[in-house]
N, C-alpha and C positions, 0 to 999 in steps of 0.2 A: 560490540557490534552484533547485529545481527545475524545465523548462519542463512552464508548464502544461497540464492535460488537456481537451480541449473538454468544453464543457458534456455533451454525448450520450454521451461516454465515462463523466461521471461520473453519468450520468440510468439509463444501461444497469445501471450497480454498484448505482444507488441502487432499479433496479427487483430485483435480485439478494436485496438485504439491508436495504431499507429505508432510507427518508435519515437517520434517526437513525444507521446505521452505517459512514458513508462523513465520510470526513476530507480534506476538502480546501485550504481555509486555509490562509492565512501560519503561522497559530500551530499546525497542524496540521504542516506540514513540518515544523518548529523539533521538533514534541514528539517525532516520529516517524525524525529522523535518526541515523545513529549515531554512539554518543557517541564510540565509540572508535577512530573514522576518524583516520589519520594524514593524511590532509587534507581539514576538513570540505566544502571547497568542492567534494569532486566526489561526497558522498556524501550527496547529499538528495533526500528521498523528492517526487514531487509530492503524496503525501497517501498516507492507507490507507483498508482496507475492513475492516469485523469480521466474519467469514461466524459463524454460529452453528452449520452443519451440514456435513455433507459434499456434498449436494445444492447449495448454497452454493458450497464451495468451488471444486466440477466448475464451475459455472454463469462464476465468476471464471477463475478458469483459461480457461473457453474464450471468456471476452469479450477478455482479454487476448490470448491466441493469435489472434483474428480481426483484430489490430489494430494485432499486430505490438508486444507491450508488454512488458517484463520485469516476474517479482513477486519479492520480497523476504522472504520467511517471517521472523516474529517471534514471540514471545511475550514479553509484558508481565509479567517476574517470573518466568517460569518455564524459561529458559534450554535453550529448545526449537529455539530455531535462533541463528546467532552472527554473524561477519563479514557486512558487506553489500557488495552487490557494486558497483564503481568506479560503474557510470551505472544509476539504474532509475529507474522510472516509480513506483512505489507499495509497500504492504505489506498485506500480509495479516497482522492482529493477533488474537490468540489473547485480548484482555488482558479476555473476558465472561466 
């Protein structure tokens, strides 16, 4: 799994997007890693975020740039971004 995010990192996202769309959980890594890593063990997400707008997405990006954090673009079904990268911290899911 991925190491985890403090709690303020993930308070910051949830003040972003609301707590409903922040994924942090064990069962949230699992759902959020990628499937088609040729080795799952270095490619798990500490969790994601669902931004709904673009004001959103600026607000993400620059929590993570203040923090020193990589993000991972996905979309849920709709094959909008692909490989993830060896080490990241989260994802940004497209999947509302």
């Amino acid at each position: 799994m991925a190491q985890p995010l403090s709690p303020s990192v993930i308070a910051a996202f949830a003040a972003i997007v609301g707590k409903d769309n922040v994924f942090f959980d064990e069962a949230d890594q699992l759902a959020y890693q990628d499937k088609f890593a040729i080795d799952d063990a270095l490619h798990h997400p500490a969790g994601a975020v669902a931004p709904t707008t673009v004001e959103q997405v600026q607000a993400i990006v620059r929590v993570a740039s203040e923090r020193g954090l990589s993000l991972w673009p996905i979309s849920r079904g709709r094959i909008w971004a692909m490989a993830a990268p060896r080490r990241y911290w989260r994802v940004l899911s497209s999947s509302t």
